[in-house]
DRENMI-881935 format. One line per 8 residues: for each residue x, y, z of C-alpha. Coordinates in steps of 0.5 Angstrom, whole numbers, plus 500, padded with zeros to 3 digits. Example, Ala and Ser with C-alpha at 12.3 -4.5 7.8 and 13.67 -1.06 7.14 Angstrom:
2
525 491 516 | 527 498 514 $
This chain:
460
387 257 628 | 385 252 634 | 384 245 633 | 377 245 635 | 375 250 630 | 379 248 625 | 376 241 625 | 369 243 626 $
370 249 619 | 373 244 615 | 368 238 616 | 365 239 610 | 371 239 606 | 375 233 609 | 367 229 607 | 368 231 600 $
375 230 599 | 374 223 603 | 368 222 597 | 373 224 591 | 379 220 593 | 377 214 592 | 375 216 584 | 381 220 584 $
386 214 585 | 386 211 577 | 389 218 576 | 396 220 575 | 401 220 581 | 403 227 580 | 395 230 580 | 394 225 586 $
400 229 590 | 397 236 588 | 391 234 591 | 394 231 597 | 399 237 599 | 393 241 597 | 389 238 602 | 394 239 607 $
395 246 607 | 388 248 606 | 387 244 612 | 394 248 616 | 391 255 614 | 384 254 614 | 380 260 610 | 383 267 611 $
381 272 615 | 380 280 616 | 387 279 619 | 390 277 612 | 392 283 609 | 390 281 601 | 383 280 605 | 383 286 609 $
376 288 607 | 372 282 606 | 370 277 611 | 370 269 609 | 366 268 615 | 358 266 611 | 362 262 607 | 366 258 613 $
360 257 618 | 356 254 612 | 356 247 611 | 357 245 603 | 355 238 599 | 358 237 593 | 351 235 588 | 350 229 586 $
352 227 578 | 345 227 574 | 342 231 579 | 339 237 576 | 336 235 568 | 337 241 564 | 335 242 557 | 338 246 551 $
332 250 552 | 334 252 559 | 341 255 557 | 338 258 551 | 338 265 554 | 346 265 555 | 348 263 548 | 353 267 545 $
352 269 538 | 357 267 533 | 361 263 538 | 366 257 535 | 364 253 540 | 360 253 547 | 362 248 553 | 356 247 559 $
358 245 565 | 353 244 571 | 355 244 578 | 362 243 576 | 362 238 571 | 361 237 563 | 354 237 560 | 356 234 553 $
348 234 550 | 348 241 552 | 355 243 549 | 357 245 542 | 363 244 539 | 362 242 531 | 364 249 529 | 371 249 532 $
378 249 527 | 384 245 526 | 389 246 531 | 383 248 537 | 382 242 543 | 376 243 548 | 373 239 552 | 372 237 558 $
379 237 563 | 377 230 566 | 376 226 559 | 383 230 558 | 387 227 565 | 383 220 564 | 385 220 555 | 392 224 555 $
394 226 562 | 401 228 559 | 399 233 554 | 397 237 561 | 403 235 566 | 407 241 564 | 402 246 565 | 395 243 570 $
399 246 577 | 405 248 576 | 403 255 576 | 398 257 582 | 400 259 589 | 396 254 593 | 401 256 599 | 399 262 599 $
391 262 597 | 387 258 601 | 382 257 596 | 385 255 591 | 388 251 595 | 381 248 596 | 379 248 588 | 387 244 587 $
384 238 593 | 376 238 591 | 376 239 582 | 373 234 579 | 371 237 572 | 373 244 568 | 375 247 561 | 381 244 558 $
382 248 552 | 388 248 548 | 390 252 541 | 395 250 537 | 401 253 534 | 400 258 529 | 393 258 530 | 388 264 529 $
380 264 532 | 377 270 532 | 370 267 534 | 370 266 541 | 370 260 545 | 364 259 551 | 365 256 557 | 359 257 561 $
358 255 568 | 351 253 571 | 350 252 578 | 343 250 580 | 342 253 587 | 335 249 589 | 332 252 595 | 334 247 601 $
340 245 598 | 347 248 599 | 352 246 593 | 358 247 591 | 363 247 586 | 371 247 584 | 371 248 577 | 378 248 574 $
380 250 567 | 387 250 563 | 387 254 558 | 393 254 553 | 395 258 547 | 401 256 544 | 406 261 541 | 403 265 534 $
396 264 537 | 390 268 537 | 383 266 541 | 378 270 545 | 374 266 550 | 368 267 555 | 367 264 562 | 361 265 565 $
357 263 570 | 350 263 571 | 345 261 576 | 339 257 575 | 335 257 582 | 335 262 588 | 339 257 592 | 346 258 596 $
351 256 592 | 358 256 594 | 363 257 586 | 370 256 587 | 373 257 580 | 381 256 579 | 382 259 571 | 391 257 569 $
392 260 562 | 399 260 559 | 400 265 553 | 406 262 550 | 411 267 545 | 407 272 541 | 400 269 543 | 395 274 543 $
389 271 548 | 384 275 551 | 380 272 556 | 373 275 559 | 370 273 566 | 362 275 567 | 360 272 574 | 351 273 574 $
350 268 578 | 345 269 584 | 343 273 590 | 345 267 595 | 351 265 591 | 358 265 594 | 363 266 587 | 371 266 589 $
375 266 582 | 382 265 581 | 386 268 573 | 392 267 574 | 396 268 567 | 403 266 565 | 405 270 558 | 411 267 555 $
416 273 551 | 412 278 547 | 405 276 549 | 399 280 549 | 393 279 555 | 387 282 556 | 383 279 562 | 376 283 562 $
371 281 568 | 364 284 569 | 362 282 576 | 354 282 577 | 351 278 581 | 352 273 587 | 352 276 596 | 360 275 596 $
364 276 592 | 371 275 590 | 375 277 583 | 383 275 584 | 387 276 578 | 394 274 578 | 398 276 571 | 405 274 571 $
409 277 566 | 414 272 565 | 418 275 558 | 421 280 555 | 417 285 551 | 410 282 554 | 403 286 554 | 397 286 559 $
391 288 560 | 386 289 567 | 380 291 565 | 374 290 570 | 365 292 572 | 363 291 578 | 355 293 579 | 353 292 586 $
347 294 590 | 342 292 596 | 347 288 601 | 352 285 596 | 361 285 597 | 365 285 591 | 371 285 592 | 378 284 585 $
384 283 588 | 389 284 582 | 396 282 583 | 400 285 576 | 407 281 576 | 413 284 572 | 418 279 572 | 422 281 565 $
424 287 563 | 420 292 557 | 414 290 559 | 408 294 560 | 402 294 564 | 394 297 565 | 390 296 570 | 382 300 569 $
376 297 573 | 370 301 575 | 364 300 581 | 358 303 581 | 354 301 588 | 346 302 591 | 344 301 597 | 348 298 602 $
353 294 597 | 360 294 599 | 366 294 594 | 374 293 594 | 378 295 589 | 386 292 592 | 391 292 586 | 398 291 587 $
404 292 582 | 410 288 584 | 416 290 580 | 422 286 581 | 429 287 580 | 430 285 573 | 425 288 570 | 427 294 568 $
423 299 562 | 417 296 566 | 411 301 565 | 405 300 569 | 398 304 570 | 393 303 574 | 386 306 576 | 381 305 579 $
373 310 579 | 367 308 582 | 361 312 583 | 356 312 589 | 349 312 588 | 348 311 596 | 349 315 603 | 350 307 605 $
355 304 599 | 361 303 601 | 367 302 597 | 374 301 600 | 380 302 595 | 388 300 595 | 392 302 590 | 399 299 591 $
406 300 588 | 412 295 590 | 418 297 585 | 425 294 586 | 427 296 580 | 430 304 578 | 429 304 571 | 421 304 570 $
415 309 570 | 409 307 574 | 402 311 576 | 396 310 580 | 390 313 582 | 382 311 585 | 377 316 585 | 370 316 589 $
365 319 587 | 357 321 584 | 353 322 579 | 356 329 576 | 350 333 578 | 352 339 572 | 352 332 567 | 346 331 570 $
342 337 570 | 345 339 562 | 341 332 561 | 335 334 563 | 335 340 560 | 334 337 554 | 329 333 555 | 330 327 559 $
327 326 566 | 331 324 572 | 331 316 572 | 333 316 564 | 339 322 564 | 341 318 571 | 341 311 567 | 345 314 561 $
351 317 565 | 351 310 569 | 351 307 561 | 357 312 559 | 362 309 566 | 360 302 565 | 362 304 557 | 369 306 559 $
370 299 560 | 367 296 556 | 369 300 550 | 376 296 551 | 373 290 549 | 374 289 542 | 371 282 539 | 364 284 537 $
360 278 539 | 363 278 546 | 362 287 547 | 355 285 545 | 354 279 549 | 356 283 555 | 353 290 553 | 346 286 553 $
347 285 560 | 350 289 563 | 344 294 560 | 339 289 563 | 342 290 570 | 342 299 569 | 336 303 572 | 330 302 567 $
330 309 566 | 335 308 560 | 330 304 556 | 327 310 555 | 333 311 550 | 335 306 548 | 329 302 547 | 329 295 547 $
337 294 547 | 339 294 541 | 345 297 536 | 348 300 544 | 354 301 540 | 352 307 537 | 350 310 543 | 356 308 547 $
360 311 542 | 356 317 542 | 356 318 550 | 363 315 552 $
């Protein structure tokens, strides 16, 4: 990148960073180094380009032409009322952010066990910084993402959650991120979220984000989650934010001997989108799960990137993600699985479905094995295609009409996914959704929404 360019692209950013460092100098020496050298690669690289093979697909220009502020504290006043519509029922605990940083009068915490922390990741750097120091950093990239490079130099608050040893949660836990997108005002947010579960655990946790305005909104989220020796940790990311918004997310998952992950991603809203989800299965005998929904239509881009790491031997591995795309929608699918040398018995599956609904939408699908190691079994596949005329035509044989037997078979393919996830309240809470998002037609069978398990089970 030229000087030149580079300095007028990056702006924004050096204003930002330039606003936080003064606030950020009371804060350990170690988290003052990541932000520096965070700084200083994402100012070498810039944002990536098409030239960049993990962003072949997707072009970074409407975020980098733009000029972001970070909101001011207190800038939006939100009622209870106001986050009222995204409450999950029969959550442990619901931690709101808004435009990045904790709203402790909208939160809820009362019913969460001993043996759970959470709560904001800024009380926990200015109260106990050392409970983080051997996890907030140690395992993100920043010389090989940008953007996480960005969220490394510019977080201010995010979701600190910690599980104790031994500890069981069946209840979830919400994090939910409100970015107040006003017209006229184009903010952004780096929230980071450290997310630990110690060895014989088992929690479930819920990141959404949501919009409240129809505004520009540039979301730029970092999620670090350590699931340690036998831990059992499944983590579901709901991106509905607004048609103008920006959401680059990063998961990246390190699983200690014998852990068990599941990252489910449903992906809705937003103009630009980009999903990365980096496992990296770092002991023997670890299990992981890759389960996505991505809905697009009018001119969205959704793009997942997923990078499955095998490190230690007898690990096992599925990646499923399905798209459904209208209109002029644009989708990518890149999953990578890299197996390295030592990790034999490794068993890896990856698929990859997606029905067009357009002559216009756009998919494109990179499925990519790496293997450097001789004792393993691998597959992989993508499927593109349209609504099964004959599944169709069997439909409206018994009844229906055209938009509500379309709508039921959409309903059954996003079901694939979404039958993986196995805590009811989350399932539910997704289910709902992802409904509300289907053509209208499928309301003619279901009704107002209600009991869509048994019509999954009924149709998957």
């Amino acid at each position: 990148m030229g000087a030149i360019a580079q300095v007028a692209e990056l702006g924004s950013y050096l204003v930002a960073f330039n606003e936080l460092e003064p606030r950020t100098r009371t804060q350990p020496a170690w988290i003052q180094s990541l932000r520096r050298d965070a700084f200083a690669r994402f100012c070498d690289v810039g944002f990536p380009t098409t030239k960049d093979e993990d962003w072949r697909f997707t072009s970074t220009a409407s975020i980098s032409s733009e000029s972001f502020s970070r909101p001011e504290s207190g800038r939006v006043s939100l009622t209870l009322e106001a986050v009222q519509p995204f409450v999950i029922s029969g959550a442990a605990c619901r931690l709101v952010f808004v435009d990045g940083r904790f709203r402790a009068e909208l939160s809820a915490t009362k019913l969460l066990p001993t043996g759970v922390t959470a709560g904001s990741l800024a009380d926990a750097i200015a109260n106990s910084p050392a409970m983080l120091e051997a996890h907030l950093g140690r395992y993100l990239n920043i010389q090989r993402d940008a953007f996480c490079s960005l969220n490394t130099a510019l977080f201010e608050d995010g979701a600190y959650v910690r599980v104790a040893r031994g500890t069981v949660l069946e209840a979830p836990i919400h994090l939910l991120f409100v970015s107040t997108a006003a017209d006229g005002f184009r903010g952004m947010a780096h929230p980071r979220n450290l997310l630990v579960a110690e060895s014989d655990t088992r929690v479930n946790l819920v990141e959404e984000h949501v919009s409240l305005g129809n505004g520009v909104f540039f979301s730029n989220v970092v999620t670090e989650l350590l699931a340690a020796e036998n831990a059992v940790v499944s983590h579901h990311m709901i991106e509905r934010q607004g048609r103008n918004a920006f959401h680059i997310s990063t998961l990246r998952v390190q699983q200690d001997r014998n852990a068990n992950v599941s990252s489910h991603s449903v992906l809705i809203g937003g103009a630009l989108v980009r999903n990365n989800v980096h496992p990296v299965l770092a002991g023997e005998g670890g299990e992981c799960l890759i389960n996505g929904l991505f809905l697009g239509d009018d001119r969205q881009h959704m793009d997942n990137y997923m990078l499955v790491e095998h490190v230690s031997p007898h690990c096992n591995s599925r990646q499923f993600y399905n798209g459904i795309l209208d209109g002029h929608a644009h989708g990518v699918f890149h999953g990578r699985i890299v197996v390295h040398q030592d990790a034999q018995k490794t068993n890896a599956k990856q698929t990859n479905r997606n029905l067009l609904l357009s002559d216009s939408a756009q998919i494109d699908t990179k499925p990519q094995l790496e293997i450097y190691a001789d004792d393993v079994k691998c597959t992989h596949g993508a499927t593109i295609g349209q609504i099964d005329e004959d599944a169709l035509f069997y439909l409206r044989s018994r009844g229906l009409d055209e938009q509500a037997a379309r709508g039921l078979l959409l309903f059954a393919f996003a079901g694939e996914c979404l039958g993986r996830i196995k805590s009811d309240p989350i399932r539910k809470h997704i289910e709902r959704i992802v409904y509300q998002s289907l053509p209208t037609g499928i309301r003619l069978i279901t009704g107002d929404g209600l009991g869509l398990g048994s019509h999954w089970e009924g149709i998957g």
